[in-house]
SEFIPA-247456 format. One record per residue (C-alpha): residue number from 0; residue in one letter; x negated, y, z. Coordinates in steps of 0.2 Angstrom, whole numbers. Layout:
R  pos  code      x      y      z
R  NUM     a      X      Y      Z
...
This chain:
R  pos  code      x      y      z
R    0     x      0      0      0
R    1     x     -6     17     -4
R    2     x    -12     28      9
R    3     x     -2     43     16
R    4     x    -12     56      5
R    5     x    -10     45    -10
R    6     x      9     43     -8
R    7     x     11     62     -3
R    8     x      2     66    -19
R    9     x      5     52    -32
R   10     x     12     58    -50
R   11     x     21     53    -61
R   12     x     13     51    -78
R   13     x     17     61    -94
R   14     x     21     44   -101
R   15     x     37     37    -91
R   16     x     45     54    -94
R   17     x     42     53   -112
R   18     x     49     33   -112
R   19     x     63     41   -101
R   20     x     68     56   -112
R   21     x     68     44   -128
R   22     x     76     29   -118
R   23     x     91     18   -125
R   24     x    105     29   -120
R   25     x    109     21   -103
R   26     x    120     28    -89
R   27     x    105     37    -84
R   28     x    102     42   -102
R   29     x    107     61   -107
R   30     x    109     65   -127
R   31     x     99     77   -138
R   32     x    112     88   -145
R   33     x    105    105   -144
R   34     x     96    116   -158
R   35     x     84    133   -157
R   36     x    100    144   -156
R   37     x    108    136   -142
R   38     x     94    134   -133
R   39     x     90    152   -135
R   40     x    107    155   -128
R   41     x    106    147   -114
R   42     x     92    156   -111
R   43     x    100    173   -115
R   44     x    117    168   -107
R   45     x    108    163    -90
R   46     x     99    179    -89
R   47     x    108    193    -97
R   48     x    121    199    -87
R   49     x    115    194    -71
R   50     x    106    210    -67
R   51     x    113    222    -79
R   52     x    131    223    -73
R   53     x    130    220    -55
R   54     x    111    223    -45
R   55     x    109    240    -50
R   56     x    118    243    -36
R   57     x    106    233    -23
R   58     x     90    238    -33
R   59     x     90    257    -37
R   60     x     94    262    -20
R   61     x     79    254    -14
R   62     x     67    259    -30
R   63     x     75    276    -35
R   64     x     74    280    -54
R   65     x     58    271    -53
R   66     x     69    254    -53
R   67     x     66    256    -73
R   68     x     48    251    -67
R   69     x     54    237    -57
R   70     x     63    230    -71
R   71     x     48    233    -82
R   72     x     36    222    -67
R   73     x     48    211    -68
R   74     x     50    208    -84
R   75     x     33    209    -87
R   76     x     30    193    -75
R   77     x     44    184    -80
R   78     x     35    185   -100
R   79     x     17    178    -92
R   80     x     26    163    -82
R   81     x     39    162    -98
R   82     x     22    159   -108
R   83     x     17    145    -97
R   84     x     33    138    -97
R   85     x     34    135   -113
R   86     x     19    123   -115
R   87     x     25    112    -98
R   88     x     39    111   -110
R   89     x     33    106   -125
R   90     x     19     95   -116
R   91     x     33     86   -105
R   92     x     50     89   -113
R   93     x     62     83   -100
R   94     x     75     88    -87
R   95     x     72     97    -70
R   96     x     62    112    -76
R   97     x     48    116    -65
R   98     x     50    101    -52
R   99     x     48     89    -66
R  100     x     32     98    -72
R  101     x     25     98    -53
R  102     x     28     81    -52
R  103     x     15     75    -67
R  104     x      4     89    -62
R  105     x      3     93    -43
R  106     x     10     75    -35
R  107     x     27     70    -28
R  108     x     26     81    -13
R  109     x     22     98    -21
R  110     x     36     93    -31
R  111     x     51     90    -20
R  112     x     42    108    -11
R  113     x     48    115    -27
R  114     x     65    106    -28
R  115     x     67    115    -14
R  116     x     65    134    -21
R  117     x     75    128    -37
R  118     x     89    124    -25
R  119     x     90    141    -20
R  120     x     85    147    -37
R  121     x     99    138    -46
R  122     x    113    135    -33
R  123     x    112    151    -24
R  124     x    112    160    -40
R  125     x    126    154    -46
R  126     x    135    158    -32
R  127     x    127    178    -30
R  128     x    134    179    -50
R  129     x    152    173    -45
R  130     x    152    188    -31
R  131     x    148    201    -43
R  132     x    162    191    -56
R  133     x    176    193    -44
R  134     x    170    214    -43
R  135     x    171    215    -62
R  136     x    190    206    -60
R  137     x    195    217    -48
R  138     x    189    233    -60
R  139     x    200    226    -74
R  140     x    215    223    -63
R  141     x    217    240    -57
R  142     x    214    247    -74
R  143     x    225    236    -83
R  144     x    239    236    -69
R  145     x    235    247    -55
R  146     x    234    231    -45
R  147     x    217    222    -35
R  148     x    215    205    -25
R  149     x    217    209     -5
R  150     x    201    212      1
R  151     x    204    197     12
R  152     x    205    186     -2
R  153     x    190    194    -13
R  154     x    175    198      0
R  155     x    164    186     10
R  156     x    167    187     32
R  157     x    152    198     33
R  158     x    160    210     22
R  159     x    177    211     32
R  160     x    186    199     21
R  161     x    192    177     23
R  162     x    184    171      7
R  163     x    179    175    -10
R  164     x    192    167    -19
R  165     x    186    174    -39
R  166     x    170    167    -35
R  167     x    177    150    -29
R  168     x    190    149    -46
R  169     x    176    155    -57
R  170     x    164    140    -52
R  171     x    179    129    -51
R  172     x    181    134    -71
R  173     x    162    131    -75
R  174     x    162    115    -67
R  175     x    177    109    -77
R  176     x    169    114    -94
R  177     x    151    106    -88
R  178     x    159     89    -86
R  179     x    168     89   -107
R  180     x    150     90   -113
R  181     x    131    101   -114
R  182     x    137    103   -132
R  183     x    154    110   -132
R  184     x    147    121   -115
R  185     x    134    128   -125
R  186     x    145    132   -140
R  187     x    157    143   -127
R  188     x    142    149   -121
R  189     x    135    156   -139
R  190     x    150    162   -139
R  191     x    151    172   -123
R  192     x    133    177   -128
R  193     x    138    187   -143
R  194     x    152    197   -134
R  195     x    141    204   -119
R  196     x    127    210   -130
R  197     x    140    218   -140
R  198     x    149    226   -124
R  199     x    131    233   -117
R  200     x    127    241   -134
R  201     x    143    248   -130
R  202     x    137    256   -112
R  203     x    122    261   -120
R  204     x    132    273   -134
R  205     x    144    280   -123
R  206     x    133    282   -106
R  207     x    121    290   -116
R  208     x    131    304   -119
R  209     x    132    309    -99
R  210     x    112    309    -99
R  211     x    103    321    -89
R  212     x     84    324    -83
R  213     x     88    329    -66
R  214     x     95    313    -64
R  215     x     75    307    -64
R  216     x     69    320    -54
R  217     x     63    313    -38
R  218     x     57    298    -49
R  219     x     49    286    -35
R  220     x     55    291    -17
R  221     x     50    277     -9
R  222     x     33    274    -19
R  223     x     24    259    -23
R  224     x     33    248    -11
R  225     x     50    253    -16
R  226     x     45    246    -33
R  227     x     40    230    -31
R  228     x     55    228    -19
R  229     x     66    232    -31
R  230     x     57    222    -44
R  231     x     59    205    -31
R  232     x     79    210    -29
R  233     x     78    211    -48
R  234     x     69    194    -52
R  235     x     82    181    -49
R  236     x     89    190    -64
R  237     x     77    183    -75
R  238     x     81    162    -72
R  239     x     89    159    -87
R  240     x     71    158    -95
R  241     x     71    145    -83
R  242     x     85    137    -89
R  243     x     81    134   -106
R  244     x     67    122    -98
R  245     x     81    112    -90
R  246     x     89    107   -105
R  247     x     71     98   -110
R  248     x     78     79   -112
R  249     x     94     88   -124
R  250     x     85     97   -134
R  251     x     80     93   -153
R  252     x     62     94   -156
R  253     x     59    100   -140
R  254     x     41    101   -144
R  255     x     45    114   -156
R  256     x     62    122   -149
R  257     x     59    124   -133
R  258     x     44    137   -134
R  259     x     53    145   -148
R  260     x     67    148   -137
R  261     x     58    152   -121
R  262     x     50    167   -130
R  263     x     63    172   -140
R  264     x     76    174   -125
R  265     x     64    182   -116
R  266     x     60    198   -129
R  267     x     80    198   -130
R  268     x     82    200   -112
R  269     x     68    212   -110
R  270     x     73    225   -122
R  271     x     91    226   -117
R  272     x     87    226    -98
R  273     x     77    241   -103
R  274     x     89    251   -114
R  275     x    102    247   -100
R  276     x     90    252    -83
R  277     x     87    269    -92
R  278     x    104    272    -96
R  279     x    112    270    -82
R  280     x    100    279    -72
R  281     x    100    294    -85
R  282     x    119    295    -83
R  283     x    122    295    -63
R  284     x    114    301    -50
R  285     x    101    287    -43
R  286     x    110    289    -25
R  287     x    126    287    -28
R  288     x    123    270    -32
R  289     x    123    261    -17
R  290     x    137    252    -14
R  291     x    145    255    -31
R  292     x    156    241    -35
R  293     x    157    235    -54
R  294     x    143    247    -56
R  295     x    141    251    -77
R  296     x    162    253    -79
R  297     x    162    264    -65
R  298     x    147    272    -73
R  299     x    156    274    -86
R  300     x    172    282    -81
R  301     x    162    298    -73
R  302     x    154    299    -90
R  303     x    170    299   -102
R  304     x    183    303    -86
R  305     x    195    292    -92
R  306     x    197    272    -89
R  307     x    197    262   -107
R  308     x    179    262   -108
R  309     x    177    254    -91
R  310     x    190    243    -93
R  311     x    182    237   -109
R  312     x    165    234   -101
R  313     x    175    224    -84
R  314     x    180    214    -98
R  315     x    166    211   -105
R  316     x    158    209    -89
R  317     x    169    195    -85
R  318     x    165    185    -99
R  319     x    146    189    -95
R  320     x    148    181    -80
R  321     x    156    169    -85
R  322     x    142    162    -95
R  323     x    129    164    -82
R  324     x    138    155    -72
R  325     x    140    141    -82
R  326     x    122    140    -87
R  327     x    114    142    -70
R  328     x    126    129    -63
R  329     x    120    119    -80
R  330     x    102    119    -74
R  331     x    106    115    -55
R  332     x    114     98    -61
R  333     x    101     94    -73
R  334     x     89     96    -59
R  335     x     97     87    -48
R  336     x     99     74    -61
R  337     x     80     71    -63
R  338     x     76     70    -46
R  339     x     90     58    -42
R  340     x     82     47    -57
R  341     x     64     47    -46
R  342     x     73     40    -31
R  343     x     73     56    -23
R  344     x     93     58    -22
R  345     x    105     48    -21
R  346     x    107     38    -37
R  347     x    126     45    -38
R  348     x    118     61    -45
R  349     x    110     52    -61
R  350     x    127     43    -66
R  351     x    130     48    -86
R  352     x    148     47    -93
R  353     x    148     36   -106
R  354     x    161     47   -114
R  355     x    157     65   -113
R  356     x    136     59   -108
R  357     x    137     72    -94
R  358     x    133     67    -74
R  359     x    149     70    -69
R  360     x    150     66    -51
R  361     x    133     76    -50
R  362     x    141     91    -57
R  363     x    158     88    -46
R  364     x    148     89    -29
R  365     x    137    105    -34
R  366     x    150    115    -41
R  367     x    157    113    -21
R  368     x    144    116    -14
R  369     x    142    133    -24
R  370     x    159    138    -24
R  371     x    158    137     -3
R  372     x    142    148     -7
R  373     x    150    158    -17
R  374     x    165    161     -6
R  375     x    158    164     10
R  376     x    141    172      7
R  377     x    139    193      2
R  378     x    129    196    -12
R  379     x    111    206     -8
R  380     x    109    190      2
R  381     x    109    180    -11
R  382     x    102    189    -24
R  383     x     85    190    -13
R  384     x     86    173     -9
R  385     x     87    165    -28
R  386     x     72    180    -32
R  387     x     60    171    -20
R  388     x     65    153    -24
R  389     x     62    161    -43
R  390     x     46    167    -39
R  391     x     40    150    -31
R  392     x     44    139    -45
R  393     x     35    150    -57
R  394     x     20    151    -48
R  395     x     21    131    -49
R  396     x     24    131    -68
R  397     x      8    143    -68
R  398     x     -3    133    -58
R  399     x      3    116    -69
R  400     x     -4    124    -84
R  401     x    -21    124    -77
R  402     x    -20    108    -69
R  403     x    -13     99    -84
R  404     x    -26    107    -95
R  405     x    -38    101    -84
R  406     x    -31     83    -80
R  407     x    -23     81    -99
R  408     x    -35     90   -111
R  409     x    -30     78   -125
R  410     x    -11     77   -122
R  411     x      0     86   -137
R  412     x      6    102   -135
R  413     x     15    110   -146
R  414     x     12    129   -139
R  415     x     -2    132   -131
R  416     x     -3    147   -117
R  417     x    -15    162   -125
R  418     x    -28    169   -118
R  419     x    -31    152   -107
R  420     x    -33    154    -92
R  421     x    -30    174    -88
R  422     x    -11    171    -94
R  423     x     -8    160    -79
R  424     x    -20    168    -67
R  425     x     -9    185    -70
R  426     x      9    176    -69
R  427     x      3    169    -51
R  428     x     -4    188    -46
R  429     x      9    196    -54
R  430     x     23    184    -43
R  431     x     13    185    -26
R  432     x     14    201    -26
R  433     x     33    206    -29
R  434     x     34    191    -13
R  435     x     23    200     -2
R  436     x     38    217     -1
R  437     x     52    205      0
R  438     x     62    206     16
R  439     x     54    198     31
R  440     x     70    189     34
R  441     x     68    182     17
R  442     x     54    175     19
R  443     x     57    166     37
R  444     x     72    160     30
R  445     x     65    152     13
R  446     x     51    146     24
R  447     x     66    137     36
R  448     x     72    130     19
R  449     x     58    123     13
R  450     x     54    112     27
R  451     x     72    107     31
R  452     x     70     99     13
R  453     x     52     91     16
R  454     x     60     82     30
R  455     x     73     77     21
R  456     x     58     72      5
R  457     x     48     60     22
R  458     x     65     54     29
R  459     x     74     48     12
R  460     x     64     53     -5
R  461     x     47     46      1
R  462     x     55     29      3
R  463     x     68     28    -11
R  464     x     56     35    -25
R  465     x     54     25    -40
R  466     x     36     29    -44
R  467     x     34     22    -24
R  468     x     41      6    -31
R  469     x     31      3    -46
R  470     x     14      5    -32
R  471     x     21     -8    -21
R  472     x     26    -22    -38
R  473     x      7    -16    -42
């Protein structure tokens, strides 16, 4: 039997996953139905829209106008760990993202560690998307028919209310939609897609026309600090890069369509998080932000002084968040479904529908859990968490390139990082550093995370896991 060390580090080789993603098509076995542009989709439909229409809010009182900085850090790191991603991908082209990277890479240990901050990335994400959904509703109500949901039945405990019950319908909705099939949620997606980039180009005409310089006077109140603060609020924006990465074992020529997709989807998100920032911040005043709910249509109506516009953009907003929320829930189940093959869940999370080739009691049991999430837990909360569990993952995807490099120097990659190895060196820098401003409560609580889900890795997934088996037939 393998010593402590050896289990605690053991990986597992870039062979079994490639025998796993091109397997017979078992109940374990997901299909390869998806092309560069739904790939790209996911990508852009997992990321857009998470920040534009709702942070604003929890980022720009922190950062001042100088959040169009933050956006611009962040984007800026998300492009250098995007890079990296995208030759994991097309080195090891299979479900669960970054945990499945770690695992051939770092050992079985570091890779339930980030499991862990995928968890949060994924799950809690989800559930901070649905809060600022059920703002947008609300907006469209009362324009449309001078109505809302009671505040008790549309804000968290914290905020004074019983439950969130938009966000609970709205992951309810993705769940359902997951379970038909990857192929027809990606095609609503595309869809979906299409409509908010339209409805921001929208923002970005009419808001214009309320610009003023004064607005950016005062450009950086809180300096420095207040930048990369703003910029770590703002990251957990960026995971539907990460996203794409899930989808590794449905792509089609993932070798090729995976990196395509990863740096297409980022230069999308990138330049309309840009326009947008700049905007918005032109067109209001950067304090009268904070606590603005259903930010850009309200943003809107100070600019025209009448209510179409904003109720157009809560529209569109609503199906924006839709899409998010089906792709972020999309890449928590596929994650989930990876480790459950390696032993490290129970085997009920890798069961495939013969029918629709989804994991549908996987995807029954997260979409609870997140619409509990979603339902009981306020917003900046949740947007901070998913940022650091974000931030974590990346680093790992970083540090794989070198070690894979390093450990694989012949295995095929169909993109390979430029400027080896300064491009990864910057994406860890550049993510260490938006961490070190993050709350402190942030930090203690991701920490608490991270070892509640070790134990959970000694107690259960040290014992079950599959590569552990094949040593002890050995």
């Amino acid at each position: 039997m393998a010593a402590w060390s050896g289990q605690l580090l053991r990986r597992k080789p870039t062979a079994d996953y490639a025998a796993e993603a091109e397997g017979g098509g078992g109940t374990d076995q997901l299909r390869r139905t998806l092309g560069l542009l739904p790939l790209m989709m996911i990508g852009i439909g997992g990321t857009v829209g998470t920040g534009i229409f709702f942070v604003l809010n929890q980022a720009v009182p922190v950062a001042g106008p100088a959040v169009i900085i933050s956006f611009l850090v962040a984007g800026v790191v998300a492009g250098l760990t995007a890079l990296c991603y995208a030759e994991l991908a097309s080195s090891v082209p299979v479900s669960g993202s970054s945990y499945s990277y770690a695992y051939a890479t770092l050992g079985e240990m570091p890779a339930m560690a980030v499991a862990a901050c995928l968890m949060l990335e994924y799950g809690v994400s989800t559930a901070a998307v649905s809060v600022g959904w059920s703002e947008y509703l609300n907006e469209l109500l009362n324009n449309l028919f001078g109505l809302t949901i009671p505040a008790m039945l549309s804000s968290s405990p914290e905020q004074g209310g019983l439950i969130n019950l938009p966000a609970m319908v709205l992951v309810a909705l993705c769940t359902l939609l997951l379970i038909r099939g990857a192929s027809e949620s990606t095609t609503v997606n595309t869809i979906m897609v299409f409509i908010k980039l339209a409805v921001l180009a929208l923002f970005a005409v009419i808001a214009i026309q309320g610009w003023s310089v004064d607005n950016f006077a005062n450009f950086a109140p809180f300096g420095a600090s207040g930048i990369t603060l703003a910029a770590g609020v703002i990251f957990f924006s960026f995971i539907g890069l990460d996203c794409i990465a899930t989808a590794g074992e449905e792509a089609k020529n993932p070798q090729r369509n995976l990196p395509l997709a990863l740096i297409g989807a980022l230069i999308v998100v990138i330049a309309v998080y840009m326009v947008v920032a700049v905007v918005a911040v032109g067109a209001q005043p950067w304090t009268e932000f904070e606590g603005q709910q259903a930010g850009l249509a309200a943003i809107l109506t100070l600019v025209t002084g009448s209510n179409w516009p904003a109720t157009v953009l809560a529209a569109g907003a609503i199906i924006s968040i839709f899409s998010v929320t089906l792709v972020t829930l999309y890449g928590q189940t596929r994650i989930m479904f990876s480790m459950s093959r390696d032993g490290m869940m129970p085997p009920i999370f890798h069961r495939v529908n013969r029918r629709t080739m989804t994991p549908v009691p996987n995807t029954l049991i997260v979409g609870a859990v997140i619409a509990l999430l979603a339902g009981l837990i306020p917003l900046n909360f949740l947007a901070e968490m998913t940022s650091i569990g974000a931030l974590t993952a990346f680093i790992v995807v970083a540090v794989g390139v070198i070690v894979l490099r390093r450990r694989k120097p012949d295995l095929s990659r169909g993109f390979s990082v430029p400027l080896y190895p300064i491009t990864p060196i910057l994406a860890i820098v550049g993510c260490l550093w938006i961490i070190k401003d993050l709350r402190p409560i942030t930090l203690i609580v991701f920490g608490v995370w991270t070892v509640i889900f070790l134990v959970v890795y000694l107690l259960y997934g040290r014992r079950h896991s599959l590569l552990g088996q094949k040593d002890l037939v050995r």
